[in-house]
FIKE-85963 format. One record per residue: x, y, z of N, C-alpha, C in turn. Coordinates in steps of 0.001 Angstrom, whole numbers, always signed. Layout:
# residues N
R     n_c1     n_c2     n_c3    ca_c1    ca_c2    ca_c3     c_c1     c_c2     c_c3
R        X        Y        Z        X        Y        Z        X        Y        Z
...
***
This chain:
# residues 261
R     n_c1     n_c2     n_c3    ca_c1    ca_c2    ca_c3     c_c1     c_c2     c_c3
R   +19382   +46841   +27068   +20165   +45730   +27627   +20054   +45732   +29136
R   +19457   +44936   +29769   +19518   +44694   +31144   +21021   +44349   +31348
R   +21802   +45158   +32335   +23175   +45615   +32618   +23383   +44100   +33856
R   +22660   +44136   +34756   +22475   +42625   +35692   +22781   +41657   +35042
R   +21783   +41336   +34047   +21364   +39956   +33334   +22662   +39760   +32538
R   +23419   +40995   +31802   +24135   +40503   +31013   +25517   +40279   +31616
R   +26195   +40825   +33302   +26828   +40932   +33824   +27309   +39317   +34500
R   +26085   +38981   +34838   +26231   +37664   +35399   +26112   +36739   +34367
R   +25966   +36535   +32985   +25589   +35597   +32098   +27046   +35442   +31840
R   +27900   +37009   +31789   +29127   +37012   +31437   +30076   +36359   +32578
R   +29622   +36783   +33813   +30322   +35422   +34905   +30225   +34384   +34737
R   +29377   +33730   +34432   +28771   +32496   +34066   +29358   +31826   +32928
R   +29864   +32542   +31985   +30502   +32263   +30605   +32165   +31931   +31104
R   +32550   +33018   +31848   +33996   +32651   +32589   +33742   +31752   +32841
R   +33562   +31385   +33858   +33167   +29744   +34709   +32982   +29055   +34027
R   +32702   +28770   +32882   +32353   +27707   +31513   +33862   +27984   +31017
R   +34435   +28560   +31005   +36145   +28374   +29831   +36613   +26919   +29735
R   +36478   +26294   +29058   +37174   +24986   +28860   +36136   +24067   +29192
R   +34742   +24192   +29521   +33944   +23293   +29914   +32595   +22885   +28822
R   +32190   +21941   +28814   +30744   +22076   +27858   +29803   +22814   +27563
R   +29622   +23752   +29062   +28732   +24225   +28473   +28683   +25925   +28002
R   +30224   +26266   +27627   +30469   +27474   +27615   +29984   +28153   +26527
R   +29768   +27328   +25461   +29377   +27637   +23976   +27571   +28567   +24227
R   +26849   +27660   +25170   +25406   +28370   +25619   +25782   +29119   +26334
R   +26436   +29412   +27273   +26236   +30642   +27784   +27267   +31845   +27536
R   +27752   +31412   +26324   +28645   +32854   +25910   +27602   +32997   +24135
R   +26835   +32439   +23783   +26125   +32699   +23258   +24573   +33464   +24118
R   +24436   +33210   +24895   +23369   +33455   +25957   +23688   +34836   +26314
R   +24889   +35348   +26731   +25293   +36548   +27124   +25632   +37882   +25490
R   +25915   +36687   +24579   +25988   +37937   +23538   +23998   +38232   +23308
R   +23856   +37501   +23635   +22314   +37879   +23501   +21882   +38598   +23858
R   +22294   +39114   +24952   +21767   +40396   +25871   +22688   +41679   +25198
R   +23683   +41504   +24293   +24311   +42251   +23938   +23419   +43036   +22037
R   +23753   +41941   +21591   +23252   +42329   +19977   +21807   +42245   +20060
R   +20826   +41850   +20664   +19373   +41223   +20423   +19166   +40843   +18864
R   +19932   +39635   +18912   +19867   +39303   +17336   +19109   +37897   +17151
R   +18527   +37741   +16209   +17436   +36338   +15834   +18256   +34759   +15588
R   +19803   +35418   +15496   +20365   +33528   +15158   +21932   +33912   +15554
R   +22789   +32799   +15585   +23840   +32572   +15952   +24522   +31756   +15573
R   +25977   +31956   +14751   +26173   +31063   +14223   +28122   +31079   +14389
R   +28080   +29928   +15109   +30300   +30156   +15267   +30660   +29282   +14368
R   +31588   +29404   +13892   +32341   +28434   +13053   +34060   +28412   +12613
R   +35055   +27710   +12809   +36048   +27886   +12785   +36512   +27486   +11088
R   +37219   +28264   +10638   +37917   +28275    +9176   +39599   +27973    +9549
R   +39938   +27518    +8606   +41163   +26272    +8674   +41671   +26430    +6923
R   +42236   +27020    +6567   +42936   +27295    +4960   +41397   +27025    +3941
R   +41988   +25881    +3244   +40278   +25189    +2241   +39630   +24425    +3011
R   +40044   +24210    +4238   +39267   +22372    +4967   +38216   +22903    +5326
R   +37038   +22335    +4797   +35790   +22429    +5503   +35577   +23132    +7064
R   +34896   +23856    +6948   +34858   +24474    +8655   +34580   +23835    +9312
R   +34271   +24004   +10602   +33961   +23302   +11890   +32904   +24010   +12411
R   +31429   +23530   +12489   +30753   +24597   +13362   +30867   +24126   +14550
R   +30445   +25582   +15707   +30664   +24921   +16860   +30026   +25800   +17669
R   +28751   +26260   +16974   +27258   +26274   +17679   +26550   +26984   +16330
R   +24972   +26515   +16431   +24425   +27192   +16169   +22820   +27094   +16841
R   +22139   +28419   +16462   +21231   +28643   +17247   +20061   +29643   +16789
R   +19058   +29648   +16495   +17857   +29793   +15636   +16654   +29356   +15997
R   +15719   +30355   +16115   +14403   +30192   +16012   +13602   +29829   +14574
R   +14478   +30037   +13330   +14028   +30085   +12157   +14679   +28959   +11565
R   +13938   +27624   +11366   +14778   +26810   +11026   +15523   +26994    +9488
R   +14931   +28110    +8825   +15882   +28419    +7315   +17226   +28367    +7419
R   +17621   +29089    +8455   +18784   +29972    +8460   +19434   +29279    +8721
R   +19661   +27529    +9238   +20691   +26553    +9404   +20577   +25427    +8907
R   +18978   +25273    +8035   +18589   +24151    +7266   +19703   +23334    +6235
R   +20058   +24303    +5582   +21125   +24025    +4660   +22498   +23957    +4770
R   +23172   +24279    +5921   +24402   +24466    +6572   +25047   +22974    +6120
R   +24982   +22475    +6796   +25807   +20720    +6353   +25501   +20766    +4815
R   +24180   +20354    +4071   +24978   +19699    +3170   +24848   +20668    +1807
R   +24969   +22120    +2120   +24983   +22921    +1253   +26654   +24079    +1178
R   +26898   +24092    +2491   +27223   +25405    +2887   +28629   +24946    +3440
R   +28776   +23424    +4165   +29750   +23015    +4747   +29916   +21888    +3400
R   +29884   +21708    +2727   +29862   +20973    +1473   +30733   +21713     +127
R   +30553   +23055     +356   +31634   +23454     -555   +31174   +25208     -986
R   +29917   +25300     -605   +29197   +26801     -524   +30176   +27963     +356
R   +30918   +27601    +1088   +31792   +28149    +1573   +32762   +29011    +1317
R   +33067   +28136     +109   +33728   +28947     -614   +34061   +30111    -1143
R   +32767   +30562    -1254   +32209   +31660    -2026   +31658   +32434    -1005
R   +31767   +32367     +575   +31121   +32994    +1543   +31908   +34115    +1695
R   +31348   +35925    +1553   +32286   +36466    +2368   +33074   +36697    +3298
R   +32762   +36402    +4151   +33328   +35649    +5663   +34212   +34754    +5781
R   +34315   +33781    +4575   +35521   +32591    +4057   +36377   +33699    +3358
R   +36028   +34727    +2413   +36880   +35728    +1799   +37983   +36258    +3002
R   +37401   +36853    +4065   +37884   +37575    +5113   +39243   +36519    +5745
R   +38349   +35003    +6091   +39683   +34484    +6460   +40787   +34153    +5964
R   +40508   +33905    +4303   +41848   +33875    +3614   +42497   +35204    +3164
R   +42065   +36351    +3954   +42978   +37197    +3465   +43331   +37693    +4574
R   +42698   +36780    +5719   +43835   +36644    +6785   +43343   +38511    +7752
R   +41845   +38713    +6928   +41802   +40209    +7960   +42064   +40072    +9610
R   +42117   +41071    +9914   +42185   +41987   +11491   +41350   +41282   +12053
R   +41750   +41312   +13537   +40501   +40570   +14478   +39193   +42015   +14845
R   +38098   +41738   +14371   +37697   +43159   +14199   +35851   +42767   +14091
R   +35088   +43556   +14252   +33847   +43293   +14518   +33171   +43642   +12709
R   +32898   +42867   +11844   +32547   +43117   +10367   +31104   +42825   +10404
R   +30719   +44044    +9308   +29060   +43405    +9169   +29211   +43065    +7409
R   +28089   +41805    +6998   +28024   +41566    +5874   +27930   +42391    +4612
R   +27230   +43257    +4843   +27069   +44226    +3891   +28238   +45213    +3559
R   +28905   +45421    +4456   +30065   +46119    +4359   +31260   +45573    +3687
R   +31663   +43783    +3488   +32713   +43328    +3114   +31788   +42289    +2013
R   +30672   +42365    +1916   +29997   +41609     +545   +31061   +42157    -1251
R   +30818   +41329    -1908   +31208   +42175    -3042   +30250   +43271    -3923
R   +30563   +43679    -4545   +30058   +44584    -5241   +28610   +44153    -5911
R   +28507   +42917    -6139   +27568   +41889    -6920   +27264   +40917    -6343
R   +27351   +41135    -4611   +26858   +39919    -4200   +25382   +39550    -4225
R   +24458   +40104    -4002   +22987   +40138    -3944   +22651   +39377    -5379
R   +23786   +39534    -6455   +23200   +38965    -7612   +23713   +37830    -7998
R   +24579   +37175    -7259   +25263   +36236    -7950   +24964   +34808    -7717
R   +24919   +33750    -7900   +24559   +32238    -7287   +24593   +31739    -6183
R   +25406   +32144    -5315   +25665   +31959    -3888   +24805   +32587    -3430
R   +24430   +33727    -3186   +23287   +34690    -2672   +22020   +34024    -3113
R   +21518   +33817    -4046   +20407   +33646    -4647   +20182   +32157    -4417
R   +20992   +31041    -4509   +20700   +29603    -3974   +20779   +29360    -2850
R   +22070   +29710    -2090   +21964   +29860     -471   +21799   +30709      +31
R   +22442   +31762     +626   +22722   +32755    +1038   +20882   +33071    +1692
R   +19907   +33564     +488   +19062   +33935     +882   +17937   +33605    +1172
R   +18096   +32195    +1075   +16950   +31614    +1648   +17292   +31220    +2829
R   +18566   +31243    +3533   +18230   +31824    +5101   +17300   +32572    +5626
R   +17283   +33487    +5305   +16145   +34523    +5169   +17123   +35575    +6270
R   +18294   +35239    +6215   +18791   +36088    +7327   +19089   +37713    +6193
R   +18652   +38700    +7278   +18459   +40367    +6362   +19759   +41034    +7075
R   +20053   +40641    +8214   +21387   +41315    +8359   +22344   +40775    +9032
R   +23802   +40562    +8721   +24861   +39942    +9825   +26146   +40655   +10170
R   +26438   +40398   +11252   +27812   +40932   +12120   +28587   +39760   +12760
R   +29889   +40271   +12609   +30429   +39428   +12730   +32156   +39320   +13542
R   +32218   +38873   +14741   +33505   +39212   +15546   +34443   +38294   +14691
R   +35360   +38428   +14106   +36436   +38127   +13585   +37875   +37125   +14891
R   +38055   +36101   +15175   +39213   +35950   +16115   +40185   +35255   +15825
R   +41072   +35231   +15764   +42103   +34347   +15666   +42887   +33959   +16944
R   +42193   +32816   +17546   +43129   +32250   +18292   +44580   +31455   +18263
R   +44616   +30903   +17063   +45824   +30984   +16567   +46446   +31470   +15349
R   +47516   +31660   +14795   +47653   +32754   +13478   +46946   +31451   +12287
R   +47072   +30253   +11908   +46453   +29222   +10981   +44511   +29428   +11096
R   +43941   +29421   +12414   +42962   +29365   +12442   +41780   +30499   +12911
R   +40496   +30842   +12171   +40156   +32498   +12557   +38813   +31521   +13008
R   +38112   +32212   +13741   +37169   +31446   +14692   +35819   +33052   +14233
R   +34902   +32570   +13753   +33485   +33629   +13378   +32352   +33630   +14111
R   +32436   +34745   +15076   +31056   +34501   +15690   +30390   +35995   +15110
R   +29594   +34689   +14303   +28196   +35629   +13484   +27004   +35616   +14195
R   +26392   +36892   +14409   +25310   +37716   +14863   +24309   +37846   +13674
R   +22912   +37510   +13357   +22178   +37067   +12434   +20818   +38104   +12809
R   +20314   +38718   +12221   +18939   +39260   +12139   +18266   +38583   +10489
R   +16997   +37853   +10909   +16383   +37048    +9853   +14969   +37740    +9936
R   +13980   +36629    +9575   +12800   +36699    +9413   +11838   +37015   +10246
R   +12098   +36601   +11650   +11614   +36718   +12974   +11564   +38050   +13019
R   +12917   +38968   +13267   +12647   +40304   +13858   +12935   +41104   +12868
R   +12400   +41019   +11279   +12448   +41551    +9994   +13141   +43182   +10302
R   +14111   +43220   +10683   +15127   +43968   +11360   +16547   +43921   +10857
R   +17200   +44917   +10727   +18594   +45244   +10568   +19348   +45935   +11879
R   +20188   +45609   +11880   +21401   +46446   +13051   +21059   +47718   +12709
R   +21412   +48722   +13703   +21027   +49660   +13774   +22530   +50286   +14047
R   +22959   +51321   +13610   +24575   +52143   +13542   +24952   +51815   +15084
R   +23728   +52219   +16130   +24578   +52450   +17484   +24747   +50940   +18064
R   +23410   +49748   +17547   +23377   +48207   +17873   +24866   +48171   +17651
R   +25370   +48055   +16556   +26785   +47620   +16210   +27726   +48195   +17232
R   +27993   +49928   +17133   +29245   +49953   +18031   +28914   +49689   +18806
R   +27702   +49507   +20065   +27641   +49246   +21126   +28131   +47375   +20898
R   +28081   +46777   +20626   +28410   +45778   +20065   +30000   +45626   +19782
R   +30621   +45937   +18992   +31628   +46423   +18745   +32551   +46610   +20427
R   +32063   +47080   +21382   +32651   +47809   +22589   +33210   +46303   +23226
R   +32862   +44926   +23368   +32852   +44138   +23669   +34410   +43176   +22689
R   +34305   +43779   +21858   +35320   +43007   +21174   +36842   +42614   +21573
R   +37429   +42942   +22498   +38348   +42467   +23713   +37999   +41285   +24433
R   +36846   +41632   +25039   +36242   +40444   +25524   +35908   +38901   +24865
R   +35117   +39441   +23872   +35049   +38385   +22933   +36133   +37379   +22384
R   +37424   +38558   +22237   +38385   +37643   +21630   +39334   +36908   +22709
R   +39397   +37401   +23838   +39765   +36741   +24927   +39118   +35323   +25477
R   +37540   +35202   +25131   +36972   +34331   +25764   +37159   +33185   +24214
R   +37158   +33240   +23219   +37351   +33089   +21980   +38754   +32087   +22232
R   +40020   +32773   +22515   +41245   +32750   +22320   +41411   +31895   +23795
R   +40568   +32254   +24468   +41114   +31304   +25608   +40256   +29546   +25520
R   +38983   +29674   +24944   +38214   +28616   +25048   +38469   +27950   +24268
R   +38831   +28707   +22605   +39582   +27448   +21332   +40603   +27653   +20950
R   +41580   +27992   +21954   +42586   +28202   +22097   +43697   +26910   +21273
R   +43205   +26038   +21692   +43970   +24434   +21155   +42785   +24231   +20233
R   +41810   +24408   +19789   +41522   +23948   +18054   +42286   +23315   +17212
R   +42171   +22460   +16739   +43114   +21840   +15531   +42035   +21149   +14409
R   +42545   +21396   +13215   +41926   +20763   +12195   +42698   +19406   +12140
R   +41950   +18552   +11003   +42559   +17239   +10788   +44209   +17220   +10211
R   +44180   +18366    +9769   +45596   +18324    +9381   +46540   +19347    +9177
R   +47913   +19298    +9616   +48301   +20723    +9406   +49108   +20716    +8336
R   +48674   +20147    +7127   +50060   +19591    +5985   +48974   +20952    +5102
R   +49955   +21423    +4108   +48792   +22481    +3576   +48635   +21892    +2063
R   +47179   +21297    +1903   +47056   +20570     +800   +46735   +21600     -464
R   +45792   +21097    -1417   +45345   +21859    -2636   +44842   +23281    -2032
R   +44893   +24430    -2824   +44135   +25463    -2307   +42733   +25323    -3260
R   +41580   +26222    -2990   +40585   +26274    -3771   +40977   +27063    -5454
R   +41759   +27430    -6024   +42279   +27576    -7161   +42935   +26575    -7341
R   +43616   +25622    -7179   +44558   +24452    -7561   +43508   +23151    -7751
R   +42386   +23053    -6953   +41616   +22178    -6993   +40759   +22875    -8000
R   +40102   +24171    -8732   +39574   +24045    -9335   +39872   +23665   -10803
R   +41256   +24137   -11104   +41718   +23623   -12473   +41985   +22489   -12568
R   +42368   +21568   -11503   +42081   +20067   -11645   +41090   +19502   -12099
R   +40170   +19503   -10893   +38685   +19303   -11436   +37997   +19362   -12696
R   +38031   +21024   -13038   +38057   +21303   -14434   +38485   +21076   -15402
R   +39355   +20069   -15320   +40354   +19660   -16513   +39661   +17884   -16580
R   +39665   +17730   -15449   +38927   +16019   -14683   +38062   +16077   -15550
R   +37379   +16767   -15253   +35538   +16335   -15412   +35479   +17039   -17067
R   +35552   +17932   -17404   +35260   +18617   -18440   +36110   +18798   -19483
R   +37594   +18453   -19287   +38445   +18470   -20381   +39246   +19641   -20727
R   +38362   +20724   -19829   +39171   +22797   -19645   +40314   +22790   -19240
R   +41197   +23112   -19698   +42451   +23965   -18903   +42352   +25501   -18813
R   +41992   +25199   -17503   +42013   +26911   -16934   +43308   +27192   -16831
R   +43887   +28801   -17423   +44966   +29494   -16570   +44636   +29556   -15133
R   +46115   +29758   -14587   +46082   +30355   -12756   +44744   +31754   -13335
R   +44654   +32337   -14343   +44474   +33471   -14170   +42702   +33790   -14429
R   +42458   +33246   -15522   +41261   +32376   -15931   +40599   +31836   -14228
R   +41205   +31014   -13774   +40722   +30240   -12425   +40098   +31832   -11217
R   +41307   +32631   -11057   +40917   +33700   -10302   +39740   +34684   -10463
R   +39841   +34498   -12183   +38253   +35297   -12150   +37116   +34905   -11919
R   +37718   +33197   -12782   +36094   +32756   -12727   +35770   +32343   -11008
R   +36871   +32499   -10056   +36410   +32267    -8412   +35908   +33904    -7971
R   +36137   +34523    -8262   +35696   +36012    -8156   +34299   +36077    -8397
R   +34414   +35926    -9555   +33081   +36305   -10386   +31924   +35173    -9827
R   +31966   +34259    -9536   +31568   +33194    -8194   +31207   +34122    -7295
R   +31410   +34767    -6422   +31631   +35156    -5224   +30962   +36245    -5390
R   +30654   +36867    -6474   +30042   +38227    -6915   +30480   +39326    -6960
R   +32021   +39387    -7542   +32596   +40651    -8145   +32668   +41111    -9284
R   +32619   +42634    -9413   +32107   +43167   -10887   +33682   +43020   -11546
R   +33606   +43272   -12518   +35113   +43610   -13323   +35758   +44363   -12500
R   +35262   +45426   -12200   +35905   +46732   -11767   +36182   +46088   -10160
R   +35712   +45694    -9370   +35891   +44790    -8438   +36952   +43589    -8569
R   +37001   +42865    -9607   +38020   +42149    -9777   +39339   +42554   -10043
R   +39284   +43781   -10909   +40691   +44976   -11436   +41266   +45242   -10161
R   +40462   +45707    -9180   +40954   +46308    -7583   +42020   +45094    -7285
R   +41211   +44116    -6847   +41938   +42907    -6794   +43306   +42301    -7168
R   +42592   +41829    -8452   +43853   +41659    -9300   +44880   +42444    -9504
R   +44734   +43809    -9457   +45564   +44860    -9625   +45839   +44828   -11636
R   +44657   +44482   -11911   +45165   +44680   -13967   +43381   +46100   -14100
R   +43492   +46494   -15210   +42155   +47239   -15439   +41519   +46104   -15403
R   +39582   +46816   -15468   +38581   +46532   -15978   +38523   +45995   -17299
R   +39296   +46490   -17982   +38756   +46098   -19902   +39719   +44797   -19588
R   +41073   +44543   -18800   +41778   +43251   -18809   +40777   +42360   -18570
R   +39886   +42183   -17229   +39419   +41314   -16569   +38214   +41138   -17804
R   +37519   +42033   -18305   +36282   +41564   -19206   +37131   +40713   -20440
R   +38442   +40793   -20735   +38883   +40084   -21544   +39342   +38698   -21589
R   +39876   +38459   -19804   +39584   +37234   -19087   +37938   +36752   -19425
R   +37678   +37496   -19208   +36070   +36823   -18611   +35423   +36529   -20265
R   +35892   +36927   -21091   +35407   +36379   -22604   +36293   +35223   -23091
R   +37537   +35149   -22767   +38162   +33772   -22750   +37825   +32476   -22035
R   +37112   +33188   -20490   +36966   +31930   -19554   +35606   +31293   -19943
R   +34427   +32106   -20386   +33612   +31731   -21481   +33310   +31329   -22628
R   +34481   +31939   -23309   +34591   +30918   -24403   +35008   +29537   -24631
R   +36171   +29444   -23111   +36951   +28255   -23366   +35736   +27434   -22332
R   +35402   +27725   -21906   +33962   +26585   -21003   +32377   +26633   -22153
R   +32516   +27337   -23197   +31307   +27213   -24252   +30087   +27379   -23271
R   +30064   +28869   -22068   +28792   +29491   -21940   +29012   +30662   -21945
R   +27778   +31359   -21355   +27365   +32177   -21674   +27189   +33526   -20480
R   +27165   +32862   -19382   +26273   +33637   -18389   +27139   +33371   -17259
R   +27085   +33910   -15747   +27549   +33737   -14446   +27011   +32597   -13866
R   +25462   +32427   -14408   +24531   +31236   -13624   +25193   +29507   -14316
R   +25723   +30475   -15807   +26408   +28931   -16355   +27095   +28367   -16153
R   +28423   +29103   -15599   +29485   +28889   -14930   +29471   +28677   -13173
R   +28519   +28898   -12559   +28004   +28782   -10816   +27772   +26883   -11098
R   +26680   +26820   -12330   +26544   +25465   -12647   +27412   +24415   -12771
R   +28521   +24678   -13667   +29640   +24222   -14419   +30507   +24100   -13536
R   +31385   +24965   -12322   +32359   +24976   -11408   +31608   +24812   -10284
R   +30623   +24941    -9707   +30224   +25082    -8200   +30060   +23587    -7604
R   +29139   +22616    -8518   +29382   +20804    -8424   +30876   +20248    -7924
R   +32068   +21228    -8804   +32840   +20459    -8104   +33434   +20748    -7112
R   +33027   +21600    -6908   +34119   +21977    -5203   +33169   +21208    -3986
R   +32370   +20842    -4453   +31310   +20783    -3428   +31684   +19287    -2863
R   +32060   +18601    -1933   +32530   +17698    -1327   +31502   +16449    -1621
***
């Protein structure tokens, strides 16, 4: 890290607080920090569609699909959307660490997720206000066929004061379209599901089959839920039987259309 370059990029980013062009050069300055291949901020708001509010890539994969895949209802199922509804710590997370147990295998990974081509992400966590958490994701893709490296991160990590200050001071006033708190993503799916297909999901039924979405094992869902493993496989033979399939990919099919805006 040139200590100069990144010193003054970070002056430069002050001097931008509240102005247009602060988004490039506080992306410009984490650059000198992570040396990472993409960049991606985005603000989360309960279920409402996020807000991006930069992104940045040499690889056009890795943002190709963003609008009408990912901001469309793919979200849902994002770990990083997991993190904000459970409302974590303002804290520096890498993907692999808060993925589920089954994420690499599940529909989200395999339709979106990886044809980003992005191989590793980090991610500063902020909440500028307690309703809204603001994600600035750090991306290693295809370009520098590279992963973070233990010391990349904490050195990375060391900055996280900063970050959330410049974060907290710049989207500080963020507001979504609305602050009334409408359907959650379980309330809208048993609607839907009942709409379109004629299913009545339980509350309970609904939680697995959004889990099991997202790519958690039984034993992953038990943690969760707080019931055993043999409970949740017993959910998961009801929520299949009562939707007449078979598989995870059947049900990604069957529920994923409708959340999707």
């Amino acid at each position: 890290m040139n200590a100069d370059n990144s010193e003054t990029l970070l002056a430069q980013t002050i001097k931008s607080l509240k102005k247009n062009g602060f988004s490039m050069y506080f992306n410009r300055w984490l650059r000198t920090l992570a040396n990472h291949d993409n960049t991606t901020i985005l603000a989360y708001f309960r279920d409402e569609t996020p807000q991006i509010l930069l992104t940045d890539s040499e690889t056009r994969a890795v943002h190709q699909n963003m609008s009408h895949v990912y901001l469309s209802g793919a979200y849902l199922l994002d770990p990083f959307y997991e993190l904000h509804n459970s409302g974590a710590d303002t804290n520096l997370y890498r993907m692999s660490d808060i993925a589920p147990d089954q994420f690499s295998r599940n529909q989200y990974f395999l339709e979106y997720y990886q044809r980003t081509t992005i191989i590793d992400e980090i991610a500063f966590i902020i909440w500028p206000s307690p309703q809204i958490s603001v994600h600035v994701c750090l991306g290693r893709d295809i370009k520098s066929k590279r992963r973070f490296t233990i010391r990349e991160i904490s050195s990375t990590k060391q900055v996280l004061p900063i970050v959330e200050t410049l974060v907290c001071e710049h989207w500080g006033n963020l507001r979504f379209s609305s602050d009334e708190h409408g359907e959650n993503v379980l309330e809208r799916m048993v609607r839907l599901v009942a709409e379109t297909h004629s299913i009545n999901l339980t509350k309970r039924q609904a939680e697995v089959a959004l889990l099991v979405l997202r790519g958690h094992s039984s034993a992953s869902i038990g943690l969760r839920l707080e019931i055993s493993p043999q409970t949740v496989k017993v959910f998961r033979k009801q929520l299949y039987r009562k939707c007449n399939i078979s598989s995870q990919a059947e049900l990604f099919a069957l529920i994923t259309p409708l959340l999707v805006n």
